[in-house]
Structures are given as structure tokens and as C-alpha cells.
C-alpha positions as CSV (number, residue, x, y, z in Angstrom):
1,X,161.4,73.8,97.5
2,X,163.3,73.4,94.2
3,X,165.3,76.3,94.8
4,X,166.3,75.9,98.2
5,X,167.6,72.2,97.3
6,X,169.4,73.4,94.1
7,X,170.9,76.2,96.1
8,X,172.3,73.2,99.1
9,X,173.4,71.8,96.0
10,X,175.8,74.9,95.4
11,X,176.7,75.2,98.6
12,X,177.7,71.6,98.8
13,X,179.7,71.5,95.5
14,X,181.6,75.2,96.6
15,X,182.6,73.7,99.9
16,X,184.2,70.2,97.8
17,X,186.3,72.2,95.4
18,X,187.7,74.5,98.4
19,X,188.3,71.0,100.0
20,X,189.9,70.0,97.3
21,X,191.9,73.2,96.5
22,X,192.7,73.3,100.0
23,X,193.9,69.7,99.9
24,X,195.9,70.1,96.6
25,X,197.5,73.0,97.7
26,X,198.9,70.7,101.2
27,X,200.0,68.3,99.0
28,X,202.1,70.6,96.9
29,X,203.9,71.9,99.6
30,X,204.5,69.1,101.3
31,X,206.4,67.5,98.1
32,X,208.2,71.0,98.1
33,X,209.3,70.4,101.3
34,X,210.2,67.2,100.7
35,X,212.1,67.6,97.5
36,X,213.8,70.6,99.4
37,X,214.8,68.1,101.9
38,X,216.6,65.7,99.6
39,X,218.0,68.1,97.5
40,X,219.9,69.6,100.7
41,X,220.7,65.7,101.8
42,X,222.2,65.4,98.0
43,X,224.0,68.4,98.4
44,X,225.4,67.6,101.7
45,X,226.4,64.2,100.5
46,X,228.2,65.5,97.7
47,X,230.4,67.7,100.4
48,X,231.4,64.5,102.1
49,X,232.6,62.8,99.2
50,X,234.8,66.0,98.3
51,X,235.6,66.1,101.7
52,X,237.0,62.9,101.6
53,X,239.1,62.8,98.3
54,X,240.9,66.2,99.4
55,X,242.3,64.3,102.3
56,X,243.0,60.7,100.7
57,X,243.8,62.2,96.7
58,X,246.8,64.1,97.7
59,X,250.8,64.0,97.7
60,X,253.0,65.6,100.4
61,X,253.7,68.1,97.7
62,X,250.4,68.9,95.8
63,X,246.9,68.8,96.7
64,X,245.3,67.4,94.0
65,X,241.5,68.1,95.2
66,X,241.1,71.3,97.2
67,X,239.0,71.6,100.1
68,X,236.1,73.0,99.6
69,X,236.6,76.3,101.7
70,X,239.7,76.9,99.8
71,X,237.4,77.0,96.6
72,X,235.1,78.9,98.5
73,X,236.9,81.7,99.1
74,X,237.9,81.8,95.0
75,X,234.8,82.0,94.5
76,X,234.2,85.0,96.9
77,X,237.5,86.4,94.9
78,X,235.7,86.3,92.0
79,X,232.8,88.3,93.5
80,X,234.4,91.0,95.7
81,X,237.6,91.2,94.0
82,X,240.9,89.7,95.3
83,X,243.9,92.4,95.1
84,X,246.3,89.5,96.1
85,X,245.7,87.8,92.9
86,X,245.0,90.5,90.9
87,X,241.5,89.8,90.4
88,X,239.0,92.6,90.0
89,X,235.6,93.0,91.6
90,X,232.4,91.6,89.6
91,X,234.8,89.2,87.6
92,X,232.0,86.4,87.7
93,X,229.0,88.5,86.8
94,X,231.2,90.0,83.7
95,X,232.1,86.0,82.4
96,X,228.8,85.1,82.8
97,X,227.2,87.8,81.1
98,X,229.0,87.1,78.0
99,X,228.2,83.5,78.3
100,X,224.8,84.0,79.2
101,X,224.0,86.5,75.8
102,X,225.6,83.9,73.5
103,X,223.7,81.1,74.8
104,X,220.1,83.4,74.6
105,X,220.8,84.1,71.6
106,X,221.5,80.9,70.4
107,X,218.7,79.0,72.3
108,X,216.2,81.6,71.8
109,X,216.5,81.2,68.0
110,X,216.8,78.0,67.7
111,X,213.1,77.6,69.8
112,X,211.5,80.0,67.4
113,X,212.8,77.9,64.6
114,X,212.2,74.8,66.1
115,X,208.7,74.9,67.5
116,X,206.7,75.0,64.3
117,X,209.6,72.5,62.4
118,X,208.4,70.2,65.3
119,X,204.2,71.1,64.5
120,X,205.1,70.4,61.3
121,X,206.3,66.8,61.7
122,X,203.8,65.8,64.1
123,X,200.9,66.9,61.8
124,X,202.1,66.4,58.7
125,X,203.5,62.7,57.6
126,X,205.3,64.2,54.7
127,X,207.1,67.3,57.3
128,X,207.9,64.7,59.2
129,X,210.0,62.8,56.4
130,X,211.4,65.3,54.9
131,X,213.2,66.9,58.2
132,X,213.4,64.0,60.2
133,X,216.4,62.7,58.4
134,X,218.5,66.1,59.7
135,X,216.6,66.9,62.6
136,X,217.8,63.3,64.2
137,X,221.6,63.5,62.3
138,X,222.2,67.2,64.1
139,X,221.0,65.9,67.1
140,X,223.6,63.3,67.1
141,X,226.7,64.9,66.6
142,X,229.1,64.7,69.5
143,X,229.5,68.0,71.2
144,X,233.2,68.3,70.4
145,X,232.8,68.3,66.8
146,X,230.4,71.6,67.1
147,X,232.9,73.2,68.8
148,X,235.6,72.7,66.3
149,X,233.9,73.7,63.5
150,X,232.6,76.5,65.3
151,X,236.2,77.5,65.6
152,X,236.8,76.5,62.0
153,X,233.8,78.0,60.4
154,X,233.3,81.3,62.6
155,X,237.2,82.2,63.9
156,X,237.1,83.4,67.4
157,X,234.0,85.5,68.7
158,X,230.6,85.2,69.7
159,X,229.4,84.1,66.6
160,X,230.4,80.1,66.8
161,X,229.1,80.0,69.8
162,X,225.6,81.4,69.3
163,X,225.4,79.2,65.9
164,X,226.4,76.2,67.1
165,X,224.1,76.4,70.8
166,X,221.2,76.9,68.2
167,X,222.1,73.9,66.2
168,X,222.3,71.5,69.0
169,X,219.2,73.0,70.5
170,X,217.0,72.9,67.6
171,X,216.8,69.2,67.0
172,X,216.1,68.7,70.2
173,X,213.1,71.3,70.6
174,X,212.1,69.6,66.9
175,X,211.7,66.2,68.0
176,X,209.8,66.9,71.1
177,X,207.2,69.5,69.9
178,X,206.7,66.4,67.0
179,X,206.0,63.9,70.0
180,X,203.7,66.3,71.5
181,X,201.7,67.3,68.5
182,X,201.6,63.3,68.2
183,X,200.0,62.4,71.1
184,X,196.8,64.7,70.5
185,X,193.7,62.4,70.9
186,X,192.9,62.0,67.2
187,X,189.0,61.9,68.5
188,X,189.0,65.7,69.9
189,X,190.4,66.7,66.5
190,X,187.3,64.9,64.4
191,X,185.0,66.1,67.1
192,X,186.3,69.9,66.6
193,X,186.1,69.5,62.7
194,X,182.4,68.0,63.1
195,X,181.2,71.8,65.5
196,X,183.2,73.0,62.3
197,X,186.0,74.5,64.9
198,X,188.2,76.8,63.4
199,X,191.6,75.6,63.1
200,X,193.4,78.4,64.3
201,X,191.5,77.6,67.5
202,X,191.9,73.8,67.1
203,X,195.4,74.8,67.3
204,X,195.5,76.7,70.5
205,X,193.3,75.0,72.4
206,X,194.0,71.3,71.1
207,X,197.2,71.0,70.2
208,X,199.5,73.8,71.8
209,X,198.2,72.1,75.1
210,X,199.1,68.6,73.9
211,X,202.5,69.4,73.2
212,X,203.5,71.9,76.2
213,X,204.5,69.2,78.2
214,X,207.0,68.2,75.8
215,X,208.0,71.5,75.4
216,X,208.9,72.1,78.4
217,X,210.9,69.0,78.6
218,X,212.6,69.8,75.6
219,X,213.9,73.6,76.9
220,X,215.3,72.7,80.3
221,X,217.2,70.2,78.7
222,X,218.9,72.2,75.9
223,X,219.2,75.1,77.8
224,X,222.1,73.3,80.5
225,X,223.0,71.1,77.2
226,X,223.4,75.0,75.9
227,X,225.4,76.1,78.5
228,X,227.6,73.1,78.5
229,X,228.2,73.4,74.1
230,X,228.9,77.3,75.0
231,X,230.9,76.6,77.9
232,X,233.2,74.5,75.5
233,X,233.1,76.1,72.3
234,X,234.4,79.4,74.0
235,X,237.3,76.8,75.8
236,X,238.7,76.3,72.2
237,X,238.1,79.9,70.6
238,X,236.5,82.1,72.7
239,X,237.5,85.8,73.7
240,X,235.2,86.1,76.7
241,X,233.2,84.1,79.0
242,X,233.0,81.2,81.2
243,X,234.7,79.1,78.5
244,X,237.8,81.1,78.5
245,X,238.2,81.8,82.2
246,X,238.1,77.8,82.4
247,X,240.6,77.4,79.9
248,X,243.4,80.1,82.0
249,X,242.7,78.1,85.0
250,X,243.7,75.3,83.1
251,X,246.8,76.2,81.2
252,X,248.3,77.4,85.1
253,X,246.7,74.5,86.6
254,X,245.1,76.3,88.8
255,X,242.9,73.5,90.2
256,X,241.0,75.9,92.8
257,X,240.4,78.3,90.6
258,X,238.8,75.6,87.9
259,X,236.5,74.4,90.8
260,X,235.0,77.8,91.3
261,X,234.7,78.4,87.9
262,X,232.9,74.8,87.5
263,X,230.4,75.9,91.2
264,X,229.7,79.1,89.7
265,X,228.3,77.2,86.7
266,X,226.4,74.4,88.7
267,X,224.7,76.8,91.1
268,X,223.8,79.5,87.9
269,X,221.9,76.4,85.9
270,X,220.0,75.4,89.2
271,X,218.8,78.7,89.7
272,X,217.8,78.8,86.3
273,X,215.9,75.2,86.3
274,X,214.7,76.2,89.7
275,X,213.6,79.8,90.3
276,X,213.1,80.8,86.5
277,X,212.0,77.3,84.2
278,X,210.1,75.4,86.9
279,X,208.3,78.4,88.1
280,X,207.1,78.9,84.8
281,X,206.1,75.9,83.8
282,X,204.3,76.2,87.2
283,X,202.1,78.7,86.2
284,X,202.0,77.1,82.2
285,X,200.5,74.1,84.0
286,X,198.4,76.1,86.6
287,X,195.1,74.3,85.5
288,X,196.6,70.6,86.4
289,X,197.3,71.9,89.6
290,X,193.9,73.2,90.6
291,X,192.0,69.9,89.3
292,X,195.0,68.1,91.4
293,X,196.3,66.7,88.4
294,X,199.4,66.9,88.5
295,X,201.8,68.4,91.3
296,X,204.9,70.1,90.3
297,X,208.3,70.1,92.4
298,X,209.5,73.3,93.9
């Protein structure tokens, strides 16, 4: 009799957590959906108000805003080539490649670094006071000034702009880890010293956990502040790269060709944030979904 009512009992909690797995799961997608939805509504939105200042922001001479097929079809220049112009085939992928290494290499470092500076402060009161000082001065330098004294300091190249990506990103990685590895429940900690946990595992199942969220935070941010900083600090001495494609539209005035230069750069940071950062923080955060926790966008 026992066994047949603990095995009901199984049964019965097997067919809740499918329900709820099941129920979770609807809800995701539905605010997928959703945030789909309004992002195309946003998107569309912004059209219209383009739309609009290319037929009232012009002179019977110049068009100061250009539509946005004409930018369009730059943009497909840049892709397929454009013989008219002078403009060869796979002219964006090249740019962007450049851009792209420099900012890795930059960002990548400066995460490495960055991550156990921020442990550091959040666990130790004397870490935190002796970095916090220049961790919160670097991360509060205007962007401009990087860029000049990447130009000063490094000459043109992709040094500067690796160098000075990692020291705007680092602070910013720093300070959030810190908040993370803050907010641990000071309880679980005493309760893992009294079962005499090891503090390696403490560590990786305490407090990495604790501070992922922050993390996360942390890297989509720097990454598009990353592209921005690299973006400009190849404007002003760059050789190759978004930066310097940008800065020849502008000494022409090429306003079409600045435009497709600036969608290029919009559409290859929402395809990072949306197809490569969220997705992974997707499956970082896989648990919170399951026990419906939390429910990511996209």
C-alpha cells in the first residue's frame, strides 16, 4: 500500500514539473514574440521619422538627409561592389574585420583582467580600496580624450585602438563583477565554511553564480561602448576599419555614404547583442529558466 501511494506521489510530482516546463516554455515564447513585435514597430517608427526629415530637411539644391533607399543601395555597394563608384566587392566585410579584431582584442583582455580585479574588490575590503580609486577615475574619462591619446601615445595602427577599447572596458567589467561578488548571501558563505566546503568550490558554486548576472551586464555594455571608442579612435588615426571609412565619407561629405556606414554598424551590434550575447546568456542562465525564474528576451 506504501508503495503504490509513494509511486502516485511520483507520478503526480513528474506530471507538475512537465506542467510547469510546459507552461514556462509558452511563456518564453510568447515574450519573444512580443518583444519581436515591438522591436519591428520601433524599427518601423524610426523609418517614418527618416522618412519625414528627407522630405522637410532639404534645400532645392542639396538633400541634406537621404532617403532611405538611396542609403540602401550604398549599402548594397558596399556588399556587391559598385564599378560606378569605384567601390570593390566585400568592402564592408574587409572594414569590419579590421574593426572587429581590434575591438576582440581589446575587450577580450580587458575581461580577463578585469574579472578577478572585480572578485577582488568585492571580497576583499582592502582590494576594493586600493583599485577603486582608478578603477572609477578610468571609467570616467570622456571618450574623446582616449582617442587622442591613443593617437598621441601609439601613432597610427591597431595598437591605440586595442589599448584604449581595453581601458574603457576594464573598469567597467571591474565594478560590476565587485557588485556581484557583493551581493552573495553572506549566510550561504558561513553555512559552506561550517560543512568545511572547500573554497575553490565556494567559489564556483557560490559566488561565480552570484556575480554572472552582473557580468553579463557588464559585457554587452562595453562591448557596443567598444565598438563606439574603436569606431572613433580609428576616425582620428586609424589606417583601416570602420573608423576610417567614416572619416572619407566625411571629408567628401558624402552624407549617403556616412549613413550606410553608420546602418552597417547598428545592424552588426544587434546581431551581436541578439544572436551571439543574449543567446548565451540564455543558456548561462538555463537553470532560472527551467524553475521559471526568470524569462529572457529573444
Amino acid at each position: 500500500m506504501q508503495a503504490a501511494v509513494t509511486e502516485t506521489r511520483d507520478e503526480t510530482t513528474a506530471l507538475a514539473a512537465g506542467s510547469t516546463r510546459e507552461r514556462v516554455a509558452r511563456q518564453a515564447a510568447s515574450i519573444r514574440r512580443k518583444a519581436v513585435g515591438y522591436s519591428l514597430l520601433g524599427a518601423l517608427a524610426f523609418l517614418g521619422v527618416w522618412m519625414f526629415a528627407h522630405f522637410v530637411i532639404r534645400s532645392e539644391a542639396f538633400e541634406y538627409v537621404p532617403s532611405p533607399w538611396k542609403v540602401g543601395d550604398r549599402m548594397l555597394g558596399f556588399i556587391f561592389g559598385d564599378p560606378d563608384r569605384n567601390v570593390p566587392a566585400g568592402k564592408v566585410f574587409e572594414n569590419f574585420w579590421d574593426t572587429l579584431r581590434k575591438v576582440l582584442l581589446g575587450w577580450g583582455g580587458a575581461v580577463v583582467l578585469g574579472v578577478p580585479i572585480g572578485v577582488l574588490m568585492g571580497r576583499f575590503r582592502y582590494a576594493r580600496d586600493f583599485f577603486f580609486d582608478l578603477v572609477y577615475l578610468a571609467a570616467n574619462v570622456p571618450l574623446i580624450v582616449y582617442a587622442v591619446l591613443s593617437l598621441l601615445l601609439f601613432g597610427v595602427g591597431d595598437t591605440g585602438p586595442a589599448v584604449v577599447v581595453a581601458v574603457l572596458v576594464l573598469p567597467i567589467i571591474a565594478i560590476n563583477v565587485a557588485e556581484g561578488v557583493e551581493s552573495v548571501d553572506p549566510n550561504l558563505l558561513a553555512m559552506s565554511r561550517a560543512y568545511r566546503l572547500p573554497p575553490r568550490e565556494a567559489l564556483r558554486h557560490i559566488v561565480f553564480p552570484s556575480f554572472y548576472p552582473f557580468l553579463f551586464a557588464g559585457a554587452r555594455v562595453s562591448f557596443a561602448d567598444s565598438w563606439k571608442l574603436g569606431a572613433l579612435t580609428e576616425t582620428f588615426g586609424g589606417q583601416t576599419g570602420v573608423g576610417v571609412q567614416l572619416r572619407k565619407a566625411f571629408q567628401i561629405f558624402a552624407v549617403a555614404d556616412l549613413l550606410a556606414w553608420m546602418m552597417f554598424f547598428v545592424i552588426f551590434v544587434l546581431f551581436i547583442e541578439r544572436v551571439v550575447l543574449m543567446r548565451l546568456e540564455r543558456y548561462a542562465f538555463r537553470y532560472r529558466l527551467k524553475r521559471g525564474e526568470d524569462v529572457l528576451r529573444y
